[in-house]
N, C-alpha and C positions, 0 to 999 in steps of 0.2 A: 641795358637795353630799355624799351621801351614800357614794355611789360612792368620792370622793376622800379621803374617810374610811377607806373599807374599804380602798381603795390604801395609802395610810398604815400604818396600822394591818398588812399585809401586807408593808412596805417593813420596818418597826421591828424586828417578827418575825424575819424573815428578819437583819438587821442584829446582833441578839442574838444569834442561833444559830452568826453566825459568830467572835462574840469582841469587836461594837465595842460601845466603852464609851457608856453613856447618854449621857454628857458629847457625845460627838460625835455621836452619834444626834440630841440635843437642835438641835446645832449644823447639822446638816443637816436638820433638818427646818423650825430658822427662815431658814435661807438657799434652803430651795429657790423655786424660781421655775415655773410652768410656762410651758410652749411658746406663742409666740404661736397665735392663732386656736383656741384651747381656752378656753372660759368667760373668754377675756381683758378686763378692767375698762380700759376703753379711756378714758373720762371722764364725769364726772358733772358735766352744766349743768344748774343751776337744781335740783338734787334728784333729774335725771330718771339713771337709771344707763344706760348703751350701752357692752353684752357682746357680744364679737366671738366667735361661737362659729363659724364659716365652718368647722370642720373637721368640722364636725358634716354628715355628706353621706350619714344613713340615720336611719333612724325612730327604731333603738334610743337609739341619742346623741341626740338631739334629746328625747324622752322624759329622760333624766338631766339635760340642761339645762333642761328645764320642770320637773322636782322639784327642782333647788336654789336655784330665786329662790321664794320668800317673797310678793313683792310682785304687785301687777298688773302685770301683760304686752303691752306691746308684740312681738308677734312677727311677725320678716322671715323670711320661708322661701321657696325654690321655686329652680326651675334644671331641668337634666334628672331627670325623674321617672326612679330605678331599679327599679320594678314595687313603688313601696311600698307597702305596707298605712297608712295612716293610722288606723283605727278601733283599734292598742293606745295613741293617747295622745288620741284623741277625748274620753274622760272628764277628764284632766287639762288639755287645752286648755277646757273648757265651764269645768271650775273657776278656773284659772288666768289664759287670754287673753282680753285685753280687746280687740285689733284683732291682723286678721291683715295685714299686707304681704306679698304676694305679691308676689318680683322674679323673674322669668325670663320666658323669649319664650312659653310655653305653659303656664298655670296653671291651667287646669280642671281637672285631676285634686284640684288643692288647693282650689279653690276649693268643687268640690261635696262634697268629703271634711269640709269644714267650715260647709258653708253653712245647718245647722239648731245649730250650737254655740252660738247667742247670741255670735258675736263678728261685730263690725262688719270685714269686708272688702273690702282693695282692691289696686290693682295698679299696677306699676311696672317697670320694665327699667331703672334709676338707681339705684345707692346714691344719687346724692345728693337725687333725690327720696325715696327711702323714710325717710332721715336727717331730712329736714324735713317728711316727714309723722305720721312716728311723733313727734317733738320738738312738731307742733302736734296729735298726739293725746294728750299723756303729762300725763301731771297730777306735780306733786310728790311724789316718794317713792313712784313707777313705775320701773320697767326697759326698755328695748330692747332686743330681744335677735334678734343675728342668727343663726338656729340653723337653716341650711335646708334640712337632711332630702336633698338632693336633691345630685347632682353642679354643679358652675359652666358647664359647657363652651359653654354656649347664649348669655353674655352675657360670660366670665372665661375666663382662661388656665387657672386652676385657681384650688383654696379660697385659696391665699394671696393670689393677685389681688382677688378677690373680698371677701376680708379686710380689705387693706390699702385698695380703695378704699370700703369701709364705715369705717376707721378715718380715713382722709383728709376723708370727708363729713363724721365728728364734729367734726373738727378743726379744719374751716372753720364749722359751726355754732357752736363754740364762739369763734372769734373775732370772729362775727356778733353774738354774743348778750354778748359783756365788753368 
């Protein structure tokens, strides 16, 4: 996205100004890797893409993860609500999301925050249900994306738990489906 650009682009700067050569500038910028549960490309079945964004645990970030996919959106969001505003990415979810999953124990905040967007809404307390609802809502050359605004504590130990059994869900759908 965007964002990861401008980091970039702020990494490279900074890397010039102290002396390193392009040569390794270059070199680190094609070996960099980011952090799990950041916009992580967990795996792609059947064309459909599933982004583990689990660190994304406020509006702002989830907001840069809905402007760097492209594609229609599958979005899994919800958990404990931290008093968020939903209405700065209501325009980009009407354009963008095509269903919303709702996982956590309490989603009406999310639910009515987006319930005139035009996106088809539903709910769950399972990565592995939301994994195999959004895979039988996803059309070919769709995304997944878990990006849930909210903290995990109501269903997860934290964002990595949360994460990793969204990447586990994938993991077994994928061995379901090859």
């Amino acid at each position: 996205g965007r964002h990861n650009a401008f980091n970039a682009m702020c990494a490279i700067l900074a890397s010039r100004l102290i002396g390193v050569s392009e040569d390794d500038i270059q070199m680190g910028m094609d070996s960099f890797q980011n952090e799990p549960h950041r916009m992580e490309l967990v795996e792609v079945i059947n064309k459909v893409k599933f982004i583990n964004d689990s660190k994304a645990t406020n509006v702002d970030a989830v907001y840069y993860a809905l402007e760097a996919i492209e594609n229609p959106i599958i979005w899994i969001a919800g958990g404990v609500d931290k008093g968020n505003d939903y209405s700065q990415i209501l325009q980009l979810v009407k354009k963008k999301v095509k269903t919303l999953i709702c996982l956590g124990v309490d989603n009406s905040k999310l639910k009515q925050s987006f319930e005139n967007a035009n996106v088809e809404i539903f709910e769950s307390k399972s990565p592995i249900e939301c994994v195999d609802l959004a895979y039988s809502t996803a059309l070919p050359g769709e995304s997944v994306l878990l990006s849930p605004a909210c903290a995990s504590f109501d269903l997860f130990m934290n964002y990595e738990d949360r994460g990793d059994q969204f990447k586990n869900a994938v993991y077994a759908l994928k061995e379901k489906k090859t």
